[in-house]
C-alpha positions in Angstrom: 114.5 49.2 167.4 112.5 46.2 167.7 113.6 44.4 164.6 117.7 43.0 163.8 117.7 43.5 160.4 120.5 42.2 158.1 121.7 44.2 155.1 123.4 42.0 151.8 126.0 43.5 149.6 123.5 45.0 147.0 121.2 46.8 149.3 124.3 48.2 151.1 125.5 49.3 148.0 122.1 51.1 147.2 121.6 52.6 150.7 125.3 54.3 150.7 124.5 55.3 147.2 125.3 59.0 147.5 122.7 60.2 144.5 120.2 62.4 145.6 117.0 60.3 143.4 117.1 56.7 143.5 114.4 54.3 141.1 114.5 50.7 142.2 112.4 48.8 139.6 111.8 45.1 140.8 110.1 41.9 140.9 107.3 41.1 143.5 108.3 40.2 147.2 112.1 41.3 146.3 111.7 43.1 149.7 110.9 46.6 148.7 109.0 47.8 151.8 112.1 46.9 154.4 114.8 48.6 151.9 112.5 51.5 152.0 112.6 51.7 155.7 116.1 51.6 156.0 116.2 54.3 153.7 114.0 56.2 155.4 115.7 55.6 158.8 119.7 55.0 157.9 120.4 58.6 158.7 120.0 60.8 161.9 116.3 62.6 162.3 117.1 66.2 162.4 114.8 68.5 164.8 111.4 69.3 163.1 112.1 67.6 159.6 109.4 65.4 157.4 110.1 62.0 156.0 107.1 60.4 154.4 106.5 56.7 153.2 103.8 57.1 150.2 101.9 54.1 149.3 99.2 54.3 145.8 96.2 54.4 148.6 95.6 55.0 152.4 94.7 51.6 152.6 97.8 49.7 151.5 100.1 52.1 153.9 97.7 51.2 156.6 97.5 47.2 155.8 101.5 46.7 154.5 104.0 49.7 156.0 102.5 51.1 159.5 102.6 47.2 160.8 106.1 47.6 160.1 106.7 50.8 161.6 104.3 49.7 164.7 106.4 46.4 165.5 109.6 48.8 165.5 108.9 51.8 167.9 105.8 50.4 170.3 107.2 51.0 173.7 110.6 52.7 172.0 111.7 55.3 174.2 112.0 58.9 172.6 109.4 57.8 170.1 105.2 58.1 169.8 103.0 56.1 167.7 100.1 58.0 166.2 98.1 55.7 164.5 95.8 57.4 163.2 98.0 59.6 161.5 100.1 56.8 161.0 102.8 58.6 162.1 106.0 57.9 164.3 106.8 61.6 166.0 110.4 62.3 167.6 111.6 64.0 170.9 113.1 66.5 168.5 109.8 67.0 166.6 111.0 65.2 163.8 108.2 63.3 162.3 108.4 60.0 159.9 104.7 59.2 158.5 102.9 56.8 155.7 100.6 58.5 153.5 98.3 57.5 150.9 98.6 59.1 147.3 94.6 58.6 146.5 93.8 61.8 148.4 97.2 63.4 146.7 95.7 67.4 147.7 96.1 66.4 151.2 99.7 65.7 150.6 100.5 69.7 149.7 101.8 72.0 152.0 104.6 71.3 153.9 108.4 70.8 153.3 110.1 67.2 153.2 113.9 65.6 153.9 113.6 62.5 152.7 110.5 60.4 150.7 109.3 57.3 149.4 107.3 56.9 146.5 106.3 53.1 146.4 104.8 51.2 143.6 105.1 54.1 141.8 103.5 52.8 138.6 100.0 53.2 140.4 100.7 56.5 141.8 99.3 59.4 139.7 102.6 61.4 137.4 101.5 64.4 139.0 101.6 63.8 142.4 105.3 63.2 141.7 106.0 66.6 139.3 103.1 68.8 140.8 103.6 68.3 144.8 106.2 66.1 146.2 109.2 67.6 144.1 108.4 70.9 145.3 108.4 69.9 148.7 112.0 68.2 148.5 112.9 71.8 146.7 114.2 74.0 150.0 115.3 71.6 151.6 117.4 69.8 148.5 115.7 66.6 149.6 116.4 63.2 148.8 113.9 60.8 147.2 113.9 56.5 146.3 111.4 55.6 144.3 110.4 51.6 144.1 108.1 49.2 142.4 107.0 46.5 140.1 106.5 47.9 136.5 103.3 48.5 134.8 104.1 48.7 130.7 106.0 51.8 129.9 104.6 54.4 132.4 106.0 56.8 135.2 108.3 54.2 136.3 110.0 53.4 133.3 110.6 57.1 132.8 112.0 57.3 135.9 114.3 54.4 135.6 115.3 55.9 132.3 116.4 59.0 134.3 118.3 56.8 136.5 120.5 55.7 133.3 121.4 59.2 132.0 121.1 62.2 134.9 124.2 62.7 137.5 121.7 63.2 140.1 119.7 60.0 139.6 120.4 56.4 140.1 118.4 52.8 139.0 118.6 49.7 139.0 116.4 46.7 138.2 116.2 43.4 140.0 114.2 40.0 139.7 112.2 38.6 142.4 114.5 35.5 142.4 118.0 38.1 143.7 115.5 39.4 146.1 116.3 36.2 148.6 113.4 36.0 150.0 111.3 32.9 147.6 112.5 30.0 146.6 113.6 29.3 143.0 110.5 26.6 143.1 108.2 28.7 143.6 109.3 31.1 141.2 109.2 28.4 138.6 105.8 27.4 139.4 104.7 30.9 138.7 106.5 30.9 135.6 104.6 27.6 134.5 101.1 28.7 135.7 101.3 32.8 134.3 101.1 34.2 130.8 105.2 35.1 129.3 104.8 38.7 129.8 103.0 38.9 132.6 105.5 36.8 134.3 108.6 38.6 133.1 106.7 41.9 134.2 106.0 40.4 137.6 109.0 38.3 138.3 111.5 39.9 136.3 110.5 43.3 136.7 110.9 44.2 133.0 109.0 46.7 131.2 106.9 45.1 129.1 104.1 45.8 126.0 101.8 43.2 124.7 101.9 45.7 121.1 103.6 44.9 118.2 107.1 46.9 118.4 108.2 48.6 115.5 112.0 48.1 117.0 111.4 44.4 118.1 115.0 42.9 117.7 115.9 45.7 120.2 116.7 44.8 123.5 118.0 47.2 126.5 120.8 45.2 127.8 122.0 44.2 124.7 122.2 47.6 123.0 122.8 50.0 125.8 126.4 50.3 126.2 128.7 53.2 126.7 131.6 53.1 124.5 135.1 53.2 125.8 136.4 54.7 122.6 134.3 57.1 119.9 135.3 56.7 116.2 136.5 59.9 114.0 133.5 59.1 111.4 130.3 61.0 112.7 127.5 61.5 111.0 123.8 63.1 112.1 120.5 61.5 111.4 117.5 64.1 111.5 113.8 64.5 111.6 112.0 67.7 111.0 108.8 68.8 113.1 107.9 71.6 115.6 107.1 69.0 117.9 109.9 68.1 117.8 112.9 68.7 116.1 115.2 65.7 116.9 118.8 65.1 115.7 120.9 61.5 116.7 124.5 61.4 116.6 126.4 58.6 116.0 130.0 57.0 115.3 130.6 54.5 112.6 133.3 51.9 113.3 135.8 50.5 110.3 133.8 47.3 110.5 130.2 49.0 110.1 128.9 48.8 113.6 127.3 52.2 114.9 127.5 54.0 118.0 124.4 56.7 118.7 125.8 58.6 121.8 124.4 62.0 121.8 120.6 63.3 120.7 118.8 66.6 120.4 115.1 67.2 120.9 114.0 70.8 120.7 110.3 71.4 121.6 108.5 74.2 119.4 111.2 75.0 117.5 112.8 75.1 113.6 115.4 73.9 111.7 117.9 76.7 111.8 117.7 76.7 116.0 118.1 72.6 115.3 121.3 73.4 113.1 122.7 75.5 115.3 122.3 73.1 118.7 124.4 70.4 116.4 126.8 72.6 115.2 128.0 73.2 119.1 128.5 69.6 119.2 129.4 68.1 115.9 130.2 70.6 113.2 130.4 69.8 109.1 129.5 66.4 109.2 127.5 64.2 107.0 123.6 64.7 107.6 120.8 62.3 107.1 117.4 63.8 107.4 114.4 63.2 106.1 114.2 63.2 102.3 110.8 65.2 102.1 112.9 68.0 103.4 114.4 68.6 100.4 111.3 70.5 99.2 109.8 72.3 102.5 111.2 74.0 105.3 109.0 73.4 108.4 109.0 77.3 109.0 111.4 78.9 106.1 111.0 79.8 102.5 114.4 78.0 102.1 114.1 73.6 102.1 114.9 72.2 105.3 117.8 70.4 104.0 118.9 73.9 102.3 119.1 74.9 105.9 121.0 72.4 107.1 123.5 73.2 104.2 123.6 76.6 105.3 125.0 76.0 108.0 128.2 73.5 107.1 126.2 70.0 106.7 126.8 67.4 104.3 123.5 66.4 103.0 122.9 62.4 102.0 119.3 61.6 101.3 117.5 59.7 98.7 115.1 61.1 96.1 112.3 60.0 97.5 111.3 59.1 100.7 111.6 55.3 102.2 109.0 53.5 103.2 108.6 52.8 107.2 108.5 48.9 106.6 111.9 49.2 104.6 113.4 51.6 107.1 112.1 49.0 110.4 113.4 46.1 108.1 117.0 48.0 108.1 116.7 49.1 111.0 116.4 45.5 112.5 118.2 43.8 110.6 120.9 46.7 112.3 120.2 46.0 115.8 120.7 42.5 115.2 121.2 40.6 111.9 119.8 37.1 111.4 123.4 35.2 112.8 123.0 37.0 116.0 125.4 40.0 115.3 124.5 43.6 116.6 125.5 46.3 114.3 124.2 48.9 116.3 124.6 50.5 120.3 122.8 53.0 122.0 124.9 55.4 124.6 122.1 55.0 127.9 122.5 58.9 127.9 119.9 58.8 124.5 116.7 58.6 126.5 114.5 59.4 123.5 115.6 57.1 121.0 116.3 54.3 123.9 112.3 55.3 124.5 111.2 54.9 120.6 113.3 51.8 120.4 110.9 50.5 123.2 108.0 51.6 122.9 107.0 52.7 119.1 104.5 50.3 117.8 103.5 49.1 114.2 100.8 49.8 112.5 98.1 47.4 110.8 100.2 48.1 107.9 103.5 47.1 109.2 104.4 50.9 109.2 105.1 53.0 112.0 102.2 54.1 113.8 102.4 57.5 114.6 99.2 58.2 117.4 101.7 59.1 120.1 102.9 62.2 119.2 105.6 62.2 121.9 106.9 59.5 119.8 108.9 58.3 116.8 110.9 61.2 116.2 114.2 60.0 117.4 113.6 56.7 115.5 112.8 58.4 112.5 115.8 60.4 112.5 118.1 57.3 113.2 116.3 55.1 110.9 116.1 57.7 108.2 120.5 57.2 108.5 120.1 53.3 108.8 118.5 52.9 105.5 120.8 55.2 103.9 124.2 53.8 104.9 122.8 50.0 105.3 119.8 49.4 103.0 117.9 45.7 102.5 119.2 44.6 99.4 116.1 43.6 97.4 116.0 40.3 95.9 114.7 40.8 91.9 113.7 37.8 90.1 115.4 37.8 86.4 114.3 35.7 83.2 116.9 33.4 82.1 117.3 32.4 78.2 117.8 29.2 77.6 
């Protein structure tokens, strides 16, 4: 090869990383397109297999990675440029290529070893879930997936995976650990570019420019795996058919709450919910949804008769909380006005990590609830929150004198 490339600890560490999906989520020029070529090239080309850089269109593969792939093999022995397929074609038949996902039908049809999905945030879902997977089926292909984040879309969903599934891996880095611009210029970005646009783009955090319902909820504070569960477990609980969602969490002597596991059944009711949290937590307390004590989503019996069917403790008020009181306990939860966090998330949740991030408020202050993929595992942990920690109410009194 053309080009002496040096590898730092942390890209070593990702590149001998032995998971089978990778997500790198990242700030601008952290040096995504190299990493991605030494993932695409660290391991020997077997005869006849596939490995593709995609790029969002055929025009950034063209203008940013074929360059690349041109100064490498031109005049390498064993290897032959196609550049108009953009394509770098091995004695063995082995084939590595850059493709453009604009034209994503053009992509179908053939088997892969090994892929690249960059700047995935502007690269259609379904070109992901509908034709590359597939493709890396038969052969039990690997896949890295990279970019800069674009709100809570693909990527973050992906990343999210990366947190919770044994055969995914993320990580998140800033422009500034990438190595390759100065702190200066970084600064002068950060001094010339709107707050979130600038963490987005620098940072490569996952912003929203909404009003979260969650808002004193922050992903590196609250996600935490806990080395030891307490003995006091309790369920919170939300009834729908889309979907029925169930949070379980431990409650420490001093107050502070664990949610480590979570349910989400699609098309469903609540004896199939009761049954899924009996295999995992038996005859515990229950918090669901106080309307449930008078309807069963698809029984004559309540919902909450249901759930005491089946071994639960019920706890929930007469009538139902308000969302601003249960997003006022809620936050005041996550973190109280001193600074302390009452509450922790297990990064195995991926739902309620998910509401906590991205639900948004109404122009009432409530919860708004257009997204139906949404809210349910907030409602069901909030629904516990402002049961077991309410906001006391300040109430003015008349004093004789």
């Amino acid at each position: 090869m053309m080009i002496n490339w040096t590898v730092n600890k942390t890209r070593k560490k990702i590149l001998n990383n032995k998971s089978r999906f990778k997500v790198i989520v990242a700030g601008r020029r952290w040096g995504k397109t190299i990493l991605s070529l030494m993932y695409l090239l660290k391991d020997e080309f077997k005869p006849n297999e596939r490995r593709w850089f995609i790029t969002p269109t055929y025009r950034q593969g063209k203008m940013i990675v074929f360059p690349v792939l041109r100064q490498m093999f031109n005049g390498f022995v064993g290897a032959k440029l196609n550049e108009s397929e953009m394509s770098v074609v091995f004695e063995n038949g082995a084939e590595l290529s850059v493709k453009g996902a604009d034209n994503e039908h053009n992509l179908r049809g053939v088997e892969l070893t090994k892929c690249v999905m960059d700047e995935m945030a502007y690269i259609k879902p379904h070109v992901w879930e509908e034709i590359i997977m597939p493709m890396l089926a038969t052969t039990q292909g690997e896949c890295l997936f990279i970019g800069t984040p674009s709100g809570y879309d693909m990527m973050y969903e992906l990343y999210s995976k990366g947190q919770a599934d044994e055969e995914w891996q993320s990580w998140q880095f800033t422009t500034l650990e990438g190595g390759f611009v100065p702190k200066e210029e970084i600064e002068l970005a950060k001094r010339t570019m709107d707050e979130v646009v600038f963490r987005q783009e620098f940072e490569g955090s996952f912003e929203t420019t909404g009003n979260r319902a969650a808002y004193n909820f922050d992903r590196d504070t609250h996600c935490t795996r806990s080395s030891e569960l307490s003995s006091y477990l309790w369920w919170g609980v939300d009834f729908n058919v889309d979907y029925m969602t169930a949070v379980l969490a431990c409650q420490y002597t001093d107050g502070t709450v664990h949610f480590f596991d979570e349910i989400r059944l699609k098309n469903s009711n609540t004896e199939e919910l009761a049954l899924a949290m009996k295999k995992i937590a038996p005859n515990i307390e229950c918090y669901p949804d106080p309307a449930g004590k008078a309807r069963s989503t698809t029984s004559r019996r309540s919902d909450h008769q249901i759930l005491r069917d089946h071994g639960f403790l019920i706890r929930a008020k007469k009538s139902h909380p308000s969302h601003i009181d249960r997003l006022n306990a809620l936050n005041r939860k996550l973190k109280d006005a001193e600074g302390k966090v009452g509450m922790t998330i297990d990064p195995s949740c991926i739902y309620l990590i998910k509401d906590l991030e991205q639900c948004q408020r109404d122009k009432k202050g409530g919860l708004a609830k257009d997204n139906m993929e949404l809210t349910h595992a907030l409602d069901a942990c909030s629904y516990a929150i402002s049961h077991k920690f309410p906001i006391r109410r300040m109430v003015g009194t008349t004093i004789n004198w």
